[in-house]
C-alpha positions in Angstrom: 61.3 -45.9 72.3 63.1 -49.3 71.8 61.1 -51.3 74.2 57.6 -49.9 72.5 55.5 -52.4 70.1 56.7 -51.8 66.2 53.9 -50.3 65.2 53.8 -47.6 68.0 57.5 -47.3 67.2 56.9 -46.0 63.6 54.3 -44.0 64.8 56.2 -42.1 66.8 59.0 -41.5 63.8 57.0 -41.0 61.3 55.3 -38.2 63.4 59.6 -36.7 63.8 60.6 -34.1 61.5 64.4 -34.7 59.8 66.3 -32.8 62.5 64.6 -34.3 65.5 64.9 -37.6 64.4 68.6 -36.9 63.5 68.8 -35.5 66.8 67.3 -38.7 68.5 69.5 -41.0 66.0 73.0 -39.6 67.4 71.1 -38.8 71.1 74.0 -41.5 73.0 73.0 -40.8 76.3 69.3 -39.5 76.1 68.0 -42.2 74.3 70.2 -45.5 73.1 72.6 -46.4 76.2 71.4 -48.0 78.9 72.2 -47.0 82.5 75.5 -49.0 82.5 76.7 -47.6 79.3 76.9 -44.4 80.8 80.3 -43.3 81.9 81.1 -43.0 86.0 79.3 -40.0 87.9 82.1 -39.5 90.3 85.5 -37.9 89.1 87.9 -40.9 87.6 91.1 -40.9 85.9 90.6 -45.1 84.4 87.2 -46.3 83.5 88.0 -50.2 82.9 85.0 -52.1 81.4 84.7 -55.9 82.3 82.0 -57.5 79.5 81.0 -60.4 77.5 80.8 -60.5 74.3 78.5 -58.4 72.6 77.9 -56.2 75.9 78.2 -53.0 73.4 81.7 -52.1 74.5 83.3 -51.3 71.3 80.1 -48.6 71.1 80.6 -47.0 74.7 84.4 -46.6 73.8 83.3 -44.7 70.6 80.8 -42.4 72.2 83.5 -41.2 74.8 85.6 -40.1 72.0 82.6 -38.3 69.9 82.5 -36.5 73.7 86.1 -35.9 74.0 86.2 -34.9 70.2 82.8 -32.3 70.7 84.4 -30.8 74.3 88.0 -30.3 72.4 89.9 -32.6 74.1 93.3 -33.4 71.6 95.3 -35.0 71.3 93.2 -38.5 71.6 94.8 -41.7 71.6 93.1 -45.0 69.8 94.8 -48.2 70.5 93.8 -52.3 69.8 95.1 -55.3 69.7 96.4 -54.6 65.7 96.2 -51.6 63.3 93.5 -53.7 61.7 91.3 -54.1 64.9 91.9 -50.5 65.3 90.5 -49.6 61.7 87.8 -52.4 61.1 86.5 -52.1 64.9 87.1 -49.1 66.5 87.6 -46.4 63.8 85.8 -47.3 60.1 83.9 -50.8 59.5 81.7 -52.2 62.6 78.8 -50.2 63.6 79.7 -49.2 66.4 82.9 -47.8 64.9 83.6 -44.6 65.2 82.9 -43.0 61.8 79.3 -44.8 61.6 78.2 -43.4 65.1 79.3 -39.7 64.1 76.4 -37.4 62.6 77.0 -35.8 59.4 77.8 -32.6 61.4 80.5 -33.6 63.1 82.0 -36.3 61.4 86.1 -36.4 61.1 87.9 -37.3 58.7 90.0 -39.9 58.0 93.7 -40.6 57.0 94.2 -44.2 57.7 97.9 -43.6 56.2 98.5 -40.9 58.8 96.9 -43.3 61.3 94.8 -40.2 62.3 91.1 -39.0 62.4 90.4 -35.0 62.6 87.3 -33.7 63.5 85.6 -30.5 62.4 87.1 -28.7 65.0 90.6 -29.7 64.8 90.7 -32.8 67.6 92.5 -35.2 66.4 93.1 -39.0 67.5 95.7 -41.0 66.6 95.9 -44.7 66.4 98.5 -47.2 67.8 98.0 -51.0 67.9 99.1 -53.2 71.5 101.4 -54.9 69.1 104.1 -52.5 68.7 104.2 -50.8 72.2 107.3 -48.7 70.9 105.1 -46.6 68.9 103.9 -45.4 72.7 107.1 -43.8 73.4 107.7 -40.1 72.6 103.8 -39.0 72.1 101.3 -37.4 74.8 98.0 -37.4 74.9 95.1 -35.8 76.6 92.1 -38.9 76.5 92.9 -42.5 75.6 90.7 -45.1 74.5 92.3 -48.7 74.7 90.3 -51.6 73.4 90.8 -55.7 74.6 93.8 -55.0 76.0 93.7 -58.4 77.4 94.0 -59.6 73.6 97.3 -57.2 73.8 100.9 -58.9 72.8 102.1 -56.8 75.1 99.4 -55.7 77.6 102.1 -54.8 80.5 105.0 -52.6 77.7 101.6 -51.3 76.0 100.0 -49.8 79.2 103.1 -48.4 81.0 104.3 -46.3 77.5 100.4 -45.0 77.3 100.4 -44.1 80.6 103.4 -42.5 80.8 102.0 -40.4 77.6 98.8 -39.0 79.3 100.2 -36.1 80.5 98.9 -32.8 78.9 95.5 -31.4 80.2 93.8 -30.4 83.0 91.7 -33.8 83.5 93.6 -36.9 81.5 91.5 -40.0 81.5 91.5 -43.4 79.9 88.8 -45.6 79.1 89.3 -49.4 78.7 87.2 -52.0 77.2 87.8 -55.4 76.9 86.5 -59.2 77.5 88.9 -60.0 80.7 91.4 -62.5 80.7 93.3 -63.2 84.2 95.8 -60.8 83.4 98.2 -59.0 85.3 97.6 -55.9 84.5 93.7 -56.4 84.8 94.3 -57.5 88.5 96.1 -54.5 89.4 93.4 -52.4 87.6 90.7 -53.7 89.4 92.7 -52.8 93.0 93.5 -49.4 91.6 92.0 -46.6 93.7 91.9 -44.5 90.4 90.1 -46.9 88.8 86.3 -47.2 88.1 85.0 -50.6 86.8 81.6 -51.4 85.2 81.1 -55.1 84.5 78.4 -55.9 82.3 76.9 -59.3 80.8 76.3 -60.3 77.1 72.3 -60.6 77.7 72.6 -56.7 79.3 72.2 -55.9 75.4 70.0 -58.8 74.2 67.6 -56.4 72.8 70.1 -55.4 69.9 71.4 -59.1 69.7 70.7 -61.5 67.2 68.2 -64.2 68.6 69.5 -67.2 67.5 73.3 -66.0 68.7 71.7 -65.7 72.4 70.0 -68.6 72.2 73.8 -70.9 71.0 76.3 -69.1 73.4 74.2 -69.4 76.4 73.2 -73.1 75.6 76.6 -73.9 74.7 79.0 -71.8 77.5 76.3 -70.6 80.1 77.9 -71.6 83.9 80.7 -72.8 82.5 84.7 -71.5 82.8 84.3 -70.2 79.6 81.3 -68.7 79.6 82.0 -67.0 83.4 84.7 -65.2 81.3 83.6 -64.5 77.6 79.8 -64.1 78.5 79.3 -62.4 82.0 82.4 -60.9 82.2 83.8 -62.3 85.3 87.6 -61.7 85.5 88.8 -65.5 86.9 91.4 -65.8 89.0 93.7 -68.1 86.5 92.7 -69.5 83.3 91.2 -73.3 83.7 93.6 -75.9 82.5 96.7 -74.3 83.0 99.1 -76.4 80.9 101.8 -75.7 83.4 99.5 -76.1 86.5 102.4 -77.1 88.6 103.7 -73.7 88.2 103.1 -71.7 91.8 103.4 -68.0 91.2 103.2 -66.7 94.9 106.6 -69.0 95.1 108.5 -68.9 91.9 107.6 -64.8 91.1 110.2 -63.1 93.1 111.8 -59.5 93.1 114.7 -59.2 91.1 118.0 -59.7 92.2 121.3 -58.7 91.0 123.2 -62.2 89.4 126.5 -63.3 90.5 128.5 -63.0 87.3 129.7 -66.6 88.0 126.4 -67.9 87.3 126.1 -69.8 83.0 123.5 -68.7 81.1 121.6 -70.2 78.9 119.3 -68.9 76.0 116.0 -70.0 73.9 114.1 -68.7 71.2 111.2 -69.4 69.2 111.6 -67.9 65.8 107.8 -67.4 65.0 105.9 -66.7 62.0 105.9 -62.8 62.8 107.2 -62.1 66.1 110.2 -63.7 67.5 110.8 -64.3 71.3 113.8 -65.2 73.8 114.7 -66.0 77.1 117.7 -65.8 79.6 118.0 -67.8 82.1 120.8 -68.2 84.9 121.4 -71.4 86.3 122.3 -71.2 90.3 125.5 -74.2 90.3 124.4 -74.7 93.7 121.0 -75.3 94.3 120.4 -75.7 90.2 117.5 -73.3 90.2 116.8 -71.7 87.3 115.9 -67.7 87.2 114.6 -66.4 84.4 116.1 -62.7 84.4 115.2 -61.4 80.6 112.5 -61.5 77.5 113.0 -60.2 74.0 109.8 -60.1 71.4 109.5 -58.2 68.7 109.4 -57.8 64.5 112.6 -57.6 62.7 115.0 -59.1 60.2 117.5 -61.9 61.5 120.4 -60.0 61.1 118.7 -57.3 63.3 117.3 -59.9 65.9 121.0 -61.5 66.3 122.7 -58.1 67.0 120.1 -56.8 69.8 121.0 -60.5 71.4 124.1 -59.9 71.3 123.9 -56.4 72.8 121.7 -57.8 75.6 124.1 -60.2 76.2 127.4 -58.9 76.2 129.4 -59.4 79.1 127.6 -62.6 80.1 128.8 -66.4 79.8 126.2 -68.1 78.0 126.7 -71.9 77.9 124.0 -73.0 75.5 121.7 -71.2 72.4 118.3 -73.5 71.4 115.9 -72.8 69.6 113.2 -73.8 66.7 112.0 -77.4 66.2 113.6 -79.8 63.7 112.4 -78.2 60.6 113.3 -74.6 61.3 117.3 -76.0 60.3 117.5 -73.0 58.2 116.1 -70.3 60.4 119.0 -71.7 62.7 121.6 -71.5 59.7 120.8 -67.4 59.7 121.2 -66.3 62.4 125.0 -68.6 62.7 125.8 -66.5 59.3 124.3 -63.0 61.4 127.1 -64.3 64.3 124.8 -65.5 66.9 124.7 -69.2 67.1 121.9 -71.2 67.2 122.3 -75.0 68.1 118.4 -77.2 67.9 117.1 -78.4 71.0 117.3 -82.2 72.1 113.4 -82.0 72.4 112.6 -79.8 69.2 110.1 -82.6 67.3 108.8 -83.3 71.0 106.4 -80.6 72.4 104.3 -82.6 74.6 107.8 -84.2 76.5 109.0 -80.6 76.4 105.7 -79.5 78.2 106.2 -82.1 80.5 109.9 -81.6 81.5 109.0 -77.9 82.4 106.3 -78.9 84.4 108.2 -81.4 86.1 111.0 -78.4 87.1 107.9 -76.4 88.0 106.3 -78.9 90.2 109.9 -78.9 92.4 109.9 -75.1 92.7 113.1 -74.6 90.2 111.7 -71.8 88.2 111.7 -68.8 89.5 110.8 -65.5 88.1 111.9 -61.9 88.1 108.5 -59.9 88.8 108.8 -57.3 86.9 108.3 -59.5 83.7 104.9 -58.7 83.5 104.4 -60.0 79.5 106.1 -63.5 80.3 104.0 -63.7 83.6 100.9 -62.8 81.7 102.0 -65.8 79.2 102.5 -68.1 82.1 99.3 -68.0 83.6 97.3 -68.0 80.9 98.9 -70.9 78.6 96.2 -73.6 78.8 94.4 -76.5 77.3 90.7 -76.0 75.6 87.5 -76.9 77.3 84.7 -77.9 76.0 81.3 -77.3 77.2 81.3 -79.5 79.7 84.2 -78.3 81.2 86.7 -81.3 80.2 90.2 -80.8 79.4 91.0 -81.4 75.7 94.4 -82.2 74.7 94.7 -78.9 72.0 96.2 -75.8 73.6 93.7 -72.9 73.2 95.3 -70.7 70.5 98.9 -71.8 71.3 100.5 -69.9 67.9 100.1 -66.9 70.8 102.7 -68.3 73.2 106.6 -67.3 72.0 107.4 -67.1 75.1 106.3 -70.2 76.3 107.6 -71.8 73.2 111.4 -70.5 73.7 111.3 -71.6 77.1 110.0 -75.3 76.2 113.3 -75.2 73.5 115.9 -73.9 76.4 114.0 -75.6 79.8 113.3 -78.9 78.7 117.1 -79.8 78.3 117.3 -80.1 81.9 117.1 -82.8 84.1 114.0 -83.1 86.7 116.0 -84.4 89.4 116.6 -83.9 92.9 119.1 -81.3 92.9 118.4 -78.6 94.8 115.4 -79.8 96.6 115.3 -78.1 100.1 117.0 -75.9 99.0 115.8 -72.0 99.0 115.6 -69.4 96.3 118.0 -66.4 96.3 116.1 -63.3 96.5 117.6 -60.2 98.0 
């Protein structure tokens, strides 16, 4: 009915009484989605959705759950990148949102303070957002739905506690929709034997697509970097313009290995607007490798931030605490009052020297990494310069507020020397 002229179009309504064109208005799979809309014919356990922009994601997610909700399926869990992204896209204001692709019959209700819808015939969902992972732990659920995880804080902490959740029912699945970013977690999706993917382009839905948007993303990003990623869907290898491009991960990610207590620490933190971040690192004396062995992120207060480092770190000989640039003096000045020492980096009005001392340790293999920190990895690889439509480097970092990691580590790394130390020499790794 969509591809027929207008005027047949109305013809063909107007000819419809109320309950058969109701019936045809909510008819997902009869009428509106298109072949690759449709979910998997063979039994899966993940469906993971690779698609550009517009592709009609956020509406396939939200038909699975009007199914889930109709067959009886409850719990259901609903989780985005932020509580808002949950409400405004995938539960109450877009139109593909839940609530505005639910006929009147079967439409649940919502308690946004309960972070919970209910249907008529008691399914429920509840939401969670991919910034607060912790939420994950403790609840189970039958069916999840889990949109842009790549936009996730913590895409790795965020997918383990989930999964770990779907655990009641006779058939748990997960659905996952999202623009792909070269993730971890992504990768390993993709490999998964359990794992269905459907990739799908932005001009796949062109019909339902504003004309003139088509006509200024595919003159602006078509065959580019970009547009391989954000409008076809393609999940790249690593991100272009890697601002630590020296970095090698099939070198410096390694299994973790227990430390000699011998070994000084070292610590760095970015204090951040919202979410603060740390790392550990131990410095090997005789090779001068540095292993990065432990991340911290998360919202709290100072005084709570200072006494989970100090928990972490008890037992351990750290040498040196940096973080925050120069004018961050009196985010410093708290946590010294909370018992946990702050000192400012020699770099800290400096970030393009900081980037390029790190890189200068990466390009002679001194960074190594424990592999099993997936959110830090994740940062890592995908912490890199804007390009414009030519492809050409530009000298901002593409939404660099993001990276707390990288940030504490550019505090804490860039205080060492570049030098010939340890060149030759091997990684431990046992």
């Amino acid at each position: 009915m969509a591809l027929l002229p207008d005027s047949e179009r109305q013809k063909k309504l107007d000819s419809l009484s109320d309950e058969e064109t109701l019936a045809i208005l909510y008819d997902w799979k009869g009428t509106w989605a298109r072949k690759n809309q449709l979910p998997p014919t063979e039994d899966w356990f993940i469906w993971l959705l690779l698609s550009g922009r517009g592709f009609g994601k956020t509406r396939i997610g939200a038909e699975m759950v009007r199914k889930w909700a109709k067959a009886g399926f409850t719990p259901i869990a609903l989780i985005g990148q932020t509580k808002a992204d949950v409400r405004d896209t995938m539960i109450e204001v877009g139109e593909s949102a839940i609530l505005n692709i639910s006929p009147p019959d079967f439409m649940p209700v919502y308690e946004p303070t309960k972070r919970r819808l209910t249907w008529p015939n008691g399914v429920q969902a509840i939401s969670y957002s991919g910034d607060e992972p912790d939420q994950l732990r403790g609840p189970q659920h039958m069916k999840i739905w889990a949109d842009e995880v790549a936009k996730f804080m913590y895409p790795q902490r965020t997918w383990d506690n989930l999964m770990l959740g779907l655990r009641i029912g006779g058939n748990p699945q997960v659905i996952v929709t999202t623009t792909p970013r070269p993730l971890t977690l992504l990768r390993e999706l993709v490999s998964n034997k359990r794992c269905v993917v459907t990739r799908g382009h932005t001009l796949d839905n062109k019909l339902n697509l504003a004309p003139e948007f088509l006509k200024y993303v595919m003159s602006m990003y078509e065959g580019t970097k970009l547009g391989r990623q954000e409008l076809a869907g393609e999940l790249l290898e690593q991100m272009e313009g890697l601002v630590y491009d020296a970095f090698k991960p099939s070198t410096c990610i390694i299994p973790r290995f227990a430390l000699p207590d011998k070994w000084p620490r070292y610590f760095g933190q970015d204090f951040g607007a919202v979410n603060t971040a740390a790392v550990w690192y131990a410095l090997d004396p005789d090779t001068g490798f540095l292993y990065l062995y432990r991340t911290y992120k998360a919202k709290a207060s100072v005084l709570e931030h200072a006494q989970k480092f100090k928990e972490l770190s008890e037992g351990e000989q750290i040498l040196r605490k940096v973080g925050g640039n120069h004018q961050e003096q009196e985010a410093r000045d708290g946590y010294s009052l909370a018992g946990w020492f702050i000192a400012e980096p020699k770099h800290s009005n400096d970030r393009m020297e900081r980037i390029r001392r790190v890189n200068s340790l990466h390009c002679q293999n001194k960074i190594y990494i424990f592999s099993d920190l997936h959110d830090y990895i994740d940062e890592k690889l995908s912490f890199s310069y804007e390009i414009d439509r030519e492809d050409r480097l530009q000298d901002k970092i593409y939404n660099e507020a993001m990276y707390h990691f990288m940030s504490a580590e550019g505090y804490l790394l860039s205080e060492f020397h570049p030098d010939v130390v340890g060149v030759g020499a091997k990684p431990r790794v046992k």
